[in-house]
Biopython code that builds the backbone (N, CA, C, O; Angstrom):
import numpy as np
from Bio.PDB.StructureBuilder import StructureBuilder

atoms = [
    (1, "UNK", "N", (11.927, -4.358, 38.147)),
    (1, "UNK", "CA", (13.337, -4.495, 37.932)),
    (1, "UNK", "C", (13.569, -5.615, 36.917)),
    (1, "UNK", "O", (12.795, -6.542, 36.674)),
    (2, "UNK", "N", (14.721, -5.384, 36.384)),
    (2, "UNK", "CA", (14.782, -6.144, 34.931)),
    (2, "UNK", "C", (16.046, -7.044, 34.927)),
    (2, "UNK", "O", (16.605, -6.406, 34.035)),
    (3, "UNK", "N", (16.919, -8.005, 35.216)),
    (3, "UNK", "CA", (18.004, -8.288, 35.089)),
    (3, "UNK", "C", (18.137, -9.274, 33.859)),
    (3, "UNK", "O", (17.167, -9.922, 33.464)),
    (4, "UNK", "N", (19.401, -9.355, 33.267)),
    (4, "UNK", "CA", (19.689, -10.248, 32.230)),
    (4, "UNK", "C", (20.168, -11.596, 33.228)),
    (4, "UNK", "O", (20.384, -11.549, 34.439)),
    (5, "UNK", "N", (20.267, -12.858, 32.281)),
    (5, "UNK", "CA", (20.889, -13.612, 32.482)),
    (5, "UNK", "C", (22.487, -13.688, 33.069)),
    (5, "UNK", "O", (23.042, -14.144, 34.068)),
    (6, "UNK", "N", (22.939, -12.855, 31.656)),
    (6, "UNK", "CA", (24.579, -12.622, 32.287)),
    (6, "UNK", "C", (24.312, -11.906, 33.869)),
    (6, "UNK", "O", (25.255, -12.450, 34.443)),
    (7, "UNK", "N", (23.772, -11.207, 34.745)),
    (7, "UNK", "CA", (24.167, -10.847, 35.647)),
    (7, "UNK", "C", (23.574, -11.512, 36.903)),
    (7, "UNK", "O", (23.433, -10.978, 38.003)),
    (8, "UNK", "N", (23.155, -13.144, 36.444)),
    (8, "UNK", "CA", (22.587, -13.270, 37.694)),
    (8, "UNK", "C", (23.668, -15.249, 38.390)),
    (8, "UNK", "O", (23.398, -16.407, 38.072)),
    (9, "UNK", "N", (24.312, -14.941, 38.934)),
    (9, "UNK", "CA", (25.442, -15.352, 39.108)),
    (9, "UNK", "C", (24.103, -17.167, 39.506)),
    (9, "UNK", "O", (24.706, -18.136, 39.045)),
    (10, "UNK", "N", (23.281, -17.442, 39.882)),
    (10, "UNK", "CA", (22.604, -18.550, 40.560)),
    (10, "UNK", "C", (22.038, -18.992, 39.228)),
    (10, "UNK", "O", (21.619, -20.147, 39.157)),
    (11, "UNK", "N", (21.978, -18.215, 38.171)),
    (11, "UNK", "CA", (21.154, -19.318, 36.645)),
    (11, "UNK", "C", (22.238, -19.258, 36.078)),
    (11, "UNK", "O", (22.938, -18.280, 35.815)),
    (12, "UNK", "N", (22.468, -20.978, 35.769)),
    (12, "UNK", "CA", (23.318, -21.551, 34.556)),
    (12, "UNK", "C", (22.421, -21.682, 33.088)),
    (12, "UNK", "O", (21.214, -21.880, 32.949)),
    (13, "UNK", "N", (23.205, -21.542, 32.331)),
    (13, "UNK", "CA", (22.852, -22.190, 31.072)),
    (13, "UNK", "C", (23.748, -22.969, 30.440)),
    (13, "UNK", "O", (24.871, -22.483, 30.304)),
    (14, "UNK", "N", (23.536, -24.137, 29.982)),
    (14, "UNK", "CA", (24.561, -25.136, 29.323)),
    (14, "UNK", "C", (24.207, -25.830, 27.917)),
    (14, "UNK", "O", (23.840, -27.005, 27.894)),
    (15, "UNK", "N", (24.283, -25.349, 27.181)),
    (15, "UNK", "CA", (24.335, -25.821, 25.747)),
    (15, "UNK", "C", (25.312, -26.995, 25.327)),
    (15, "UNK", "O", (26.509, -26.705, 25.329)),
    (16, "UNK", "N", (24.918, -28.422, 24.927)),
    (16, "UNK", "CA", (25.786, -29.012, 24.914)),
    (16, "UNK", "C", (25.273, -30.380, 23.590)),
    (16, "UNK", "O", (24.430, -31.230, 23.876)),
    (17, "UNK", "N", (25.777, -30.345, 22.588)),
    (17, "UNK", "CA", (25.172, -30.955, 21.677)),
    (17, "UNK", "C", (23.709, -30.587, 21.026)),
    (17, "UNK", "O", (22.951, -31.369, 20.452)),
    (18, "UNK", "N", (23.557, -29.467, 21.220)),
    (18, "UNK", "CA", (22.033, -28.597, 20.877)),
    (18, "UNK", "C", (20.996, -28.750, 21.683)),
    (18, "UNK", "O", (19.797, -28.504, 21.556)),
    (19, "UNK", "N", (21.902, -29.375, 22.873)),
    (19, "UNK", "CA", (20.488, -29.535, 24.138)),
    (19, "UNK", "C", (21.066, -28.482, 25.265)),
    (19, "UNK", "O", (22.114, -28.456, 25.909)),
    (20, "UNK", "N", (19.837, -27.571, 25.208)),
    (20, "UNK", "CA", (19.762, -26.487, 25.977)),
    (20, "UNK", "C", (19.467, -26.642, 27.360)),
    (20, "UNK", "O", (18.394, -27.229, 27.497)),
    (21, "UNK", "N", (20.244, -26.210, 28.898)),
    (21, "UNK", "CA", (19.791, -26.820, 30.089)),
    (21, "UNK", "C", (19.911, -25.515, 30.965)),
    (21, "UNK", "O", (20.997, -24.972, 31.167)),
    (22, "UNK", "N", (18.642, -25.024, 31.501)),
    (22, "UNK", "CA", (18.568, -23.697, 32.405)),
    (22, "UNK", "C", (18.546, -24.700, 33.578)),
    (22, "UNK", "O", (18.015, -25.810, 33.589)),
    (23, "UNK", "N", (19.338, -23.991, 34.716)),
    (23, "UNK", "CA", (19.199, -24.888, 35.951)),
    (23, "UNK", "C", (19.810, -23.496, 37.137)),
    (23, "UNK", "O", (20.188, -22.432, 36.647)),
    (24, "UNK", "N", (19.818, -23.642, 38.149)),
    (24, "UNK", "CA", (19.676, -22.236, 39.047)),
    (24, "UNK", "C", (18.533, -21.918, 39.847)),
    (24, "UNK", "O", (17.428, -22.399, 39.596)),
    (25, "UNK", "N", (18.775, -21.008, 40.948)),
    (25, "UNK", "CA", (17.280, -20.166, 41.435)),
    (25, "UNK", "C", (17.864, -19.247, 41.462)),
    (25, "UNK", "O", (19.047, -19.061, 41.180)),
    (26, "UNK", "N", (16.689, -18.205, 41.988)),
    (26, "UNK", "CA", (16.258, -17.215, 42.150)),
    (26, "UNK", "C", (15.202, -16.774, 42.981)),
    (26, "UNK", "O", (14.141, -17.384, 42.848)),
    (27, "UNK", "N", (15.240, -15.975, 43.699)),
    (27, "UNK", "CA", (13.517, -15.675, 44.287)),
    (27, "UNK", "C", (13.057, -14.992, 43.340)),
    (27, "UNK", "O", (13.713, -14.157, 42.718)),
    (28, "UNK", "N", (11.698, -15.327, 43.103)),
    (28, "UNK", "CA", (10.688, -14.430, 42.381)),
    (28, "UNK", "C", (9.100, -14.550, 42.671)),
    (28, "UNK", "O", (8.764, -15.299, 43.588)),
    (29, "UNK", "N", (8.373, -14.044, 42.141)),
    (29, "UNK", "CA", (6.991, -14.147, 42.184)),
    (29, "UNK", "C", (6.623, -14.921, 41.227)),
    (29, "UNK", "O", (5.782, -15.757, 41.557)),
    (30, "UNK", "N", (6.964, -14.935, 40.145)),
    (30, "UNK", "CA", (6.325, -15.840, 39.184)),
    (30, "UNK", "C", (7.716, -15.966, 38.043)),
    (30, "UNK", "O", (8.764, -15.339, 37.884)),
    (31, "UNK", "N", (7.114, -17.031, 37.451)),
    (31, "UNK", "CA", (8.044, -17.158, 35.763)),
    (31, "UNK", "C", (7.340, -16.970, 34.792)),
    (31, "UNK", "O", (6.235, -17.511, 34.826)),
    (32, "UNK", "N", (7.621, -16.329, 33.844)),
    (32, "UNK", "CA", (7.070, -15.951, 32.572)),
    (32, "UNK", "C", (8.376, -17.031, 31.507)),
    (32, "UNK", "O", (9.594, -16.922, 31.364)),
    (33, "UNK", "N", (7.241, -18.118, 30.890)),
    (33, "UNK", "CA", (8.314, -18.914, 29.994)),
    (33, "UNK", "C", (8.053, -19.219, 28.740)),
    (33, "UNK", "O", (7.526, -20.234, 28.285)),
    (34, "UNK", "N", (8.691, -17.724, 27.896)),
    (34, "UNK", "CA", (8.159, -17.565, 26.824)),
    (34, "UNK", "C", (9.769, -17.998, 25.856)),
    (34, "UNK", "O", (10.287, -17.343, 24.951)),
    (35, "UNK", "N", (10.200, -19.223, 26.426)),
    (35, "UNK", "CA", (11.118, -20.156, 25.374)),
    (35, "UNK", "C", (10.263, -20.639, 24.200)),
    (35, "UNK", "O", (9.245, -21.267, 24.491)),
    (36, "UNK", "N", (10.508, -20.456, 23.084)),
    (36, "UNK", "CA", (10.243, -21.087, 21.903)),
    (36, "UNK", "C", (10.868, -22.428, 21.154)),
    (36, "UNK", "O", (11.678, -22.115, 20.283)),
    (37, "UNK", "N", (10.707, -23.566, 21.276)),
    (37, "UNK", "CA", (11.991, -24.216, 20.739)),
    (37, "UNK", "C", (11.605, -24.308, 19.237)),
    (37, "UNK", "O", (10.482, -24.281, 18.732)),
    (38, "UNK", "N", (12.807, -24.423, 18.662)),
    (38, "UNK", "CA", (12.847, -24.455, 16.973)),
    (38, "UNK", "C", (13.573, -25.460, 16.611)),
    (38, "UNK", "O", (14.801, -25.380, 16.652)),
    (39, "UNK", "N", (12.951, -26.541, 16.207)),
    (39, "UNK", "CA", (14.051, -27.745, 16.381)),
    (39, "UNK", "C", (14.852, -27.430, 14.049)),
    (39, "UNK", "O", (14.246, -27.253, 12.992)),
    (40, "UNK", "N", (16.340, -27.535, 14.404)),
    (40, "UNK", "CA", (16.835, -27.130, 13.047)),
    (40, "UNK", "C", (15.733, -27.967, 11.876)),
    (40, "UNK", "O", (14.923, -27.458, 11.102)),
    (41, "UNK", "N", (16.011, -29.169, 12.062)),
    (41, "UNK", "CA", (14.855, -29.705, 10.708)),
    (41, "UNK", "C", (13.483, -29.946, 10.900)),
    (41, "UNK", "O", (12.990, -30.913, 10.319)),
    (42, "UNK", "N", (12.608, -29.061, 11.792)),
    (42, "UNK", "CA", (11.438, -29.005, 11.724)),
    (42, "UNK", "C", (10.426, -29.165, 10.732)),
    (42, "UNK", "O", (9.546, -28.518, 11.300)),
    (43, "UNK", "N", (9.987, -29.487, 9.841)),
    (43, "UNK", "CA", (8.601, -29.088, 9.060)),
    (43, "UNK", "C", (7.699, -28.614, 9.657)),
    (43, "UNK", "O", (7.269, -28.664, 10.809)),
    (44, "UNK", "N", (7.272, -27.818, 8.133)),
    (44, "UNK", "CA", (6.107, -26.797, 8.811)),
    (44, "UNK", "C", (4.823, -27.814, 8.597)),
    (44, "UNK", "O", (4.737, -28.931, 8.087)),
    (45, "UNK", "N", (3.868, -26.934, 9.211)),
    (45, "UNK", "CA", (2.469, -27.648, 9.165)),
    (45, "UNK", "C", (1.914, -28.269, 8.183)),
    (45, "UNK", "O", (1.343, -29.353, 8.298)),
    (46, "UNK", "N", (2.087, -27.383, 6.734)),
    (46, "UNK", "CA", (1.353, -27.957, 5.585)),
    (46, "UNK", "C", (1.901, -28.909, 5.148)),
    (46, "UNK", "O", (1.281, -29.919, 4.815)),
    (47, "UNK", "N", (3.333, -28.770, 5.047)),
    (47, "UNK", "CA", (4.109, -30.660, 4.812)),
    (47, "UNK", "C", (3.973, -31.250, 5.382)),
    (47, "UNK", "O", (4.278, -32.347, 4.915)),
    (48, "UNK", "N", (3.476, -31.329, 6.771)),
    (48, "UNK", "CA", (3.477, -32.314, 8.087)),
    (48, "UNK", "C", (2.254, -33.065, 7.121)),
    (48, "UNK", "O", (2.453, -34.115, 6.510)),
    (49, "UNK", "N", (0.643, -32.128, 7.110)),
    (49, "UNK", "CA", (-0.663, -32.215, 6.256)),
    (49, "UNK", "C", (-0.315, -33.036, 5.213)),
    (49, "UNK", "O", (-0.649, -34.221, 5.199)),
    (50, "UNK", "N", (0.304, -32.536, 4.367)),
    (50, "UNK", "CA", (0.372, -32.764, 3.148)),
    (50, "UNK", "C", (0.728, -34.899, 3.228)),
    (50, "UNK", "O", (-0.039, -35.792, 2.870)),
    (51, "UNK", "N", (1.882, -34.999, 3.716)),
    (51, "UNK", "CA", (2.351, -36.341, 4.061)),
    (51, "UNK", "C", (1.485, -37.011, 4.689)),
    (51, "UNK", "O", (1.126, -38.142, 4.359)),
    (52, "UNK", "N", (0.857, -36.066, 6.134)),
    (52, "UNK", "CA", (-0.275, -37.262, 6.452)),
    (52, "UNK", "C", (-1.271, -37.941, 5.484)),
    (52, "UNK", "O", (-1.401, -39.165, 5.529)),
    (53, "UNK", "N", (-2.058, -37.110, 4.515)),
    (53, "UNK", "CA", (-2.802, -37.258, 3.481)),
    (53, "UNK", "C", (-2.479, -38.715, 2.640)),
    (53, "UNK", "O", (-2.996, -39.829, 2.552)),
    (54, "UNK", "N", (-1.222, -37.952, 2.044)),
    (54, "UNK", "CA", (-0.427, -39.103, 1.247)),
    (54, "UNK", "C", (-0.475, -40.435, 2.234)),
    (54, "UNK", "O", (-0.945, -41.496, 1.824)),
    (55, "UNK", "N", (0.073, -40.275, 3.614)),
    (55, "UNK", "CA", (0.385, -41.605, 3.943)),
    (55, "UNK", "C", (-1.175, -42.525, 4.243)),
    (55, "UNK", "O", (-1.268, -43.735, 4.451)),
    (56, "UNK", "N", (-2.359, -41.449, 4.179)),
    (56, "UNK", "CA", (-3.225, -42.226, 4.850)),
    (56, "UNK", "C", (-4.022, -42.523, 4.148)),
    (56, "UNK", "O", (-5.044, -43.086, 4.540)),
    (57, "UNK", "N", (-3.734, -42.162, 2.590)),
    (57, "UNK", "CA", (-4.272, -42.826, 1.470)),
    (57, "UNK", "C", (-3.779, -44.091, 0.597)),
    (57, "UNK", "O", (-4.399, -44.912, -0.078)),
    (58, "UNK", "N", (-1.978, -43.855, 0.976)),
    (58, "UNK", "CA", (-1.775, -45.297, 0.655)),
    (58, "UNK", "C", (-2.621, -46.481, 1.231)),
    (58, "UNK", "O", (-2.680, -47.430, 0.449)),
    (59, "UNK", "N", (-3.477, -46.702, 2.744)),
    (59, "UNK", "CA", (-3.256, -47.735, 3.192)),
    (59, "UNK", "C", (-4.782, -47.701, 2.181)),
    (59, "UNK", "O", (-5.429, -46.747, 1.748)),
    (60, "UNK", "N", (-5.005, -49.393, 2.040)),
    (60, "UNK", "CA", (-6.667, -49.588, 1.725)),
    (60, "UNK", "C", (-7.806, -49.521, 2.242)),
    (60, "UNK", "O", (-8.948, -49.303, 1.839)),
    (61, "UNK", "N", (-6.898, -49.933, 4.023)),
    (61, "UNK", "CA", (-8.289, -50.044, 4.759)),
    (61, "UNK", "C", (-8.401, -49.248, 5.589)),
    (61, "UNK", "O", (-9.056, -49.435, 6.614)),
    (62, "UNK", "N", (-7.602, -47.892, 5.229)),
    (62, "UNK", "CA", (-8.081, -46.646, 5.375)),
    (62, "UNK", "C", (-9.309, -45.679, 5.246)),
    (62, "UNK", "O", (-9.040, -45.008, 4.249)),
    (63, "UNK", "N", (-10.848, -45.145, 5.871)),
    (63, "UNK", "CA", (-11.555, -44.575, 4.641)),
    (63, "UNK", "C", (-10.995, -43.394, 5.010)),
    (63, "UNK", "O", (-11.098, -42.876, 6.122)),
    (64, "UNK", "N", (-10.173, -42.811, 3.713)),
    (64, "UNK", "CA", (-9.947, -41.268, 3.894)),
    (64, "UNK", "C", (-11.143, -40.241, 3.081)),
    (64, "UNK", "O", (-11.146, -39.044, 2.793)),
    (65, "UNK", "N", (-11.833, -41.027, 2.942)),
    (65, "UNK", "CA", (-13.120, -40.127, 2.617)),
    (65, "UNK", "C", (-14.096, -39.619, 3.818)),
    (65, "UNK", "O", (-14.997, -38.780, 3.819)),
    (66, "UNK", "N", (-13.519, -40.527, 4.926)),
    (66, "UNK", "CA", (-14.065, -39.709, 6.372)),
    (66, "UNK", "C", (-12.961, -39.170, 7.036)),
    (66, "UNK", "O", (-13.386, -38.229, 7.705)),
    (67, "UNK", "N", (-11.834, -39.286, 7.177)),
    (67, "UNK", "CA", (-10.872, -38.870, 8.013)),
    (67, "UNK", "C", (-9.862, -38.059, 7.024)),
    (67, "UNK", "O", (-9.263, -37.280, 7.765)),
    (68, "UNK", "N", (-9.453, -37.906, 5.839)),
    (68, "UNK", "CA", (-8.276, -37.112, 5.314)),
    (68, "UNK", "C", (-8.869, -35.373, 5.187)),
    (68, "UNK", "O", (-8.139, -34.420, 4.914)),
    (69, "UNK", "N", (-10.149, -35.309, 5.425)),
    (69, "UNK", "CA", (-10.889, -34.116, 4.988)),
    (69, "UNK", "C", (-10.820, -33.087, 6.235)),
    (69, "UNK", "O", (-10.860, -31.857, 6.259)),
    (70, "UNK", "N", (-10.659, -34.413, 7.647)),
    (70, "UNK", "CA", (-10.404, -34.008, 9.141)),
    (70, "UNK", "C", (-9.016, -33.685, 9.445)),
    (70, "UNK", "O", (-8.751, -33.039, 10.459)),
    (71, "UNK", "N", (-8.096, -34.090, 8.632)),
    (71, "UNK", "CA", (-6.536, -33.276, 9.645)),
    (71, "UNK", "C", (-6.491, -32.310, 9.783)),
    (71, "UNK", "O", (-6.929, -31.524, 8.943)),
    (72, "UNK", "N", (-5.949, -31.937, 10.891)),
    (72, "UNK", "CA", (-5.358, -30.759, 11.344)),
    (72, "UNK", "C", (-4.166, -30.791, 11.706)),
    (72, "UNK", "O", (-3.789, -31.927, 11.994)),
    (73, "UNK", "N", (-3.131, -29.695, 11.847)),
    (73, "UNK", "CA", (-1.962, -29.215, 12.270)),
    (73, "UNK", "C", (-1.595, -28.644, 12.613)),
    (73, "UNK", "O", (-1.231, -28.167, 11.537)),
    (74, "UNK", "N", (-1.090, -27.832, 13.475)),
    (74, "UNK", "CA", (-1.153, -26.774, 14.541)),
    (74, "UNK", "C", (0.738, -26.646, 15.018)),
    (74, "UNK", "O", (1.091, -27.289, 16.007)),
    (75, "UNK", "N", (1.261, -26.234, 14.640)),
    (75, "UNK", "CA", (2.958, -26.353, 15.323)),
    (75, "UNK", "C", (3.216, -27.383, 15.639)),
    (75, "UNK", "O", (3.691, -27.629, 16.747)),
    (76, "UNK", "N", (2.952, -28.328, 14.681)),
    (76, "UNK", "CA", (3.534, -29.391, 14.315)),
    (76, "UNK", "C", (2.844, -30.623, 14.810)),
    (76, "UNK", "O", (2.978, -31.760, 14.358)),
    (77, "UNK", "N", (2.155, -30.273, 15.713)),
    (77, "UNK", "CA", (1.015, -31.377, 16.247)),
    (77, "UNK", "C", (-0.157, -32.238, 14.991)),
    (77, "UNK", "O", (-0.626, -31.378, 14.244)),
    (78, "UNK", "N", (-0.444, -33.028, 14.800)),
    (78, "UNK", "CA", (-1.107, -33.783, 14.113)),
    (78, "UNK", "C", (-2.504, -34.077, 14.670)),
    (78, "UNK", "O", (-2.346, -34.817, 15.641)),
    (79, "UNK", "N", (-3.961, -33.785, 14.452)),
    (79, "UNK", "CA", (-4.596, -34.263, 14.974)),
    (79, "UNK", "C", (-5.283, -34.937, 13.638)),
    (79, "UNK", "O", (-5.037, -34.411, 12.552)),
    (80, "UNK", "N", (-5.811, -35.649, 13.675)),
    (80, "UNK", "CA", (-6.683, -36.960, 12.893)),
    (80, "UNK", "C", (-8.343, -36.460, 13.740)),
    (80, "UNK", "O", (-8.481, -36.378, 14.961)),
    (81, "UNK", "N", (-9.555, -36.157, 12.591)),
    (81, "UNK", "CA", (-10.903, -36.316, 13.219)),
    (81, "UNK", "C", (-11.744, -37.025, 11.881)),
    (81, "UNK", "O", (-11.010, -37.616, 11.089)),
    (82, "UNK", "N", (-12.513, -37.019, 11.715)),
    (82, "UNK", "CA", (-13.482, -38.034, 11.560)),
    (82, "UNK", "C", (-13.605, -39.056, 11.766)),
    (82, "UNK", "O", (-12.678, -39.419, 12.490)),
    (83, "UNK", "N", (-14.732, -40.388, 11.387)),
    (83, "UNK", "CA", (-15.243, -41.747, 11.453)),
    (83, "UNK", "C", (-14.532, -42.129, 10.967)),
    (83, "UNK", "O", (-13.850, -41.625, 10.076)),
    (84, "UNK", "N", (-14.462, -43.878, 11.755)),
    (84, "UNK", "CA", (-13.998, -44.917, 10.962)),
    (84, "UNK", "C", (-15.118, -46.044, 11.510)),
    (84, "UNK", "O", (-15.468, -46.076, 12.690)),
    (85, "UNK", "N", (-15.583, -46.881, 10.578)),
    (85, "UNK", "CA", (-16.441, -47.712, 10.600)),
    (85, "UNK", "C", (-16.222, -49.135, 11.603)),
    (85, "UNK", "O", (-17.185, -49.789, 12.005)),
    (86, "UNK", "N", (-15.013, -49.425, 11.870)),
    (86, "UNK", "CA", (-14.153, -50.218, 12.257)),
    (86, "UNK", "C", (-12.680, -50.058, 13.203)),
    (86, "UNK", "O", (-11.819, -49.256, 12.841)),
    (87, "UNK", "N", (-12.549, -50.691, 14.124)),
    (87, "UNK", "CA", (-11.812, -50.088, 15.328)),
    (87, "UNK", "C", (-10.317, -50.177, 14.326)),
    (87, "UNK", "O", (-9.683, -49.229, 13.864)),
    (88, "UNK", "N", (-10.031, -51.685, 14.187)),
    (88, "UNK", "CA", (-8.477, -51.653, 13.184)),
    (88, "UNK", "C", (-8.339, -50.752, 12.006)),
    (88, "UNK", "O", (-7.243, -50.718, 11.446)),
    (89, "UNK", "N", (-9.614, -49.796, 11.430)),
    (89, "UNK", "CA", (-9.097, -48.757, 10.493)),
    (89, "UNK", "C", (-9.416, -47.375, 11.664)),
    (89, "UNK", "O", (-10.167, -46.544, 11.154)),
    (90, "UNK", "N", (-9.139, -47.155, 12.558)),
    (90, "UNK", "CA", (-8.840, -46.596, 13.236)),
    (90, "UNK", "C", (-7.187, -46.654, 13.959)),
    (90, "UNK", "O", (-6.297, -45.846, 14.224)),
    (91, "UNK", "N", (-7.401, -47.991, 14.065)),
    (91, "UNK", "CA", (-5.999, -48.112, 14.254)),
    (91, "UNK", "C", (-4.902, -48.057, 13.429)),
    (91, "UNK", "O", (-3.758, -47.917, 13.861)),
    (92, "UNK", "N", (-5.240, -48.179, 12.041)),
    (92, "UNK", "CA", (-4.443, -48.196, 11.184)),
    (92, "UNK", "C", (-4.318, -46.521, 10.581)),
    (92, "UNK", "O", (-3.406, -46.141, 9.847)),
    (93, "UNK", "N", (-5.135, -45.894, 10.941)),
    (93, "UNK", "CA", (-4.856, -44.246, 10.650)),
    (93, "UNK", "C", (-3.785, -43.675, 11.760)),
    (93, "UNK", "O", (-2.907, -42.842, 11.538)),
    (94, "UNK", "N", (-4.028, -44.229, 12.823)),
    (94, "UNK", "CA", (-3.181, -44.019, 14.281)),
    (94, "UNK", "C", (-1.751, -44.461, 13.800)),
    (94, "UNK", "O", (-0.895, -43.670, 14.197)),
    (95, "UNK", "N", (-1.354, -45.293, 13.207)),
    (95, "UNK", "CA", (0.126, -46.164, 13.294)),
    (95, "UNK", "C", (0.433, -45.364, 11.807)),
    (95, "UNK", "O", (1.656, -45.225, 11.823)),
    (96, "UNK", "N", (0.015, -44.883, 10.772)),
    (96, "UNK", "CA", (0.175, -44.123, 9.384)),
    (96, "UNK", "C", (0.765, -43.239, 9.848)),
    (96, "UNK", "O", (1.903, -42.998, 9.444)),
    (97, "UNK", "N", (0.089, -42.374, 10.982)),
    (97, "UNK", "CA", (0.299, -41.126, 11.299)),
    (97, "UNK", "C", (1.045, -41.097, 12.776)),
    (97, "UNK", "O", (0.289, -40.976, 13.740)),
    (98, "UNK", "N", (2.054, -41.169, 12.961)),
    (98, "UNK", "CA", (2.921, -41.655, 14.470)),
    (98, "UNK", "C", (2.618, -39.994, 15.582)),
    (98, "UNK", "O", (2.368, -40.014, 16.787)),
    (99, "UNK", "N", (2.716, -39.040, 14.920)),
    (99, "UNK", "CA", (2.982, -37.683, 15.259)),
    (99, "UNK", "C", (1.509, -37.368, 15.828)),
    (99, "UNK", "O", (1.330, -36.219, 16.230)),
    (100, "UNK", "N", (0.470, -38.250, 15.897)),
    (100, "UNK", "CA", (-0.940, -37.738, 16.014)),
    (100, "UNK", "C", (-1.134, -37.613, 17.228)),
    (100, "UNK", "O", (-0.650, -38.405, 18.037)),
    (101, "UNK", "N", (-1.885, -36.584, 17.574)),
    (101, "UNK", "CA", (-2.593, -36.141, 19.061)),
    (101, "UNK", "C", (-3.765, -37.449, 19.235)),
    (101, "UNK", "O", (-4.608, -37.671, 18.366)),
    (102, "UNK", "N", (-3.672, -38.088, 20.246)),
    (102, "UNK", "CA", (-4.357, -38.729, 20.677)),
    (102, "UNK", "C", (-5.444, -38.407, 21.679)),
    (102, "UNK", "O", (-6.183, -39.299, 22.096)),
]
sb = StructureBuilder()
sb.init_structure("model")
sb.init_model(0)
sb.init_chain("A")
sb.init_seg("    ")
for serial, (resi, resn, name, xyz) in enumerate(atoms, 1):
    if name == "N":
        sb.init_residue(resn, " ", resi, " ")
    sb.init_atom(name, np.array(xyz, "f"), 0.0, 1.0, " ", f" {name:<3s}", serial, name[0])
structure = sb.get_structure()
């Protein structure tokens, strides 16, 4: 059995400044929660890339000759991989890049 939203009098939805709020029950067996969020000014992955690069070549005591070759990006997630010789140019790739999977 299939019901919509509109017909189920116990789930609210409240949209209110672009923040979306499901609240309600229901009995069921399970939830399937295939919400997507799309935030309006998102960037996509390769600009996310692209900027990390840039930002993690400005610093000096950066080596992006071990780590800029390692980003990845994935829906918007940031991950940072290779060596750093030194814990503070580790740390300093970490604070370049705020958005990074830790």
């Amino acid at each position: 059995m299939t019901r919509s939203v509109q017909s189920l009098r116990d789930i609210a939805v409240e949209v209110k400044e672009g923040v979306v709020t499901l609240s309600g029950f229901y009995g069921v067996r399970s939830v399937a929660n295939d919400i997507e969020v799309k935030l309006p000014s998102a960037r996509n992955d390769p600009e996310i890339a692209r900027d990390a690069v840039r930002e993690l070549e400005s610093h000096i005591g950066i080596p992006t000759d071990k780590i800029a070759d390692k980003i990845k990006v994935r829906r918007g997630w940031l991950t940072l991989g290779g060596t750093a010789d030194w814990q503070y140019q580790k740390i300093l790739a970490e604070s370049a890049s705020p958005t990074t999977e830790r």
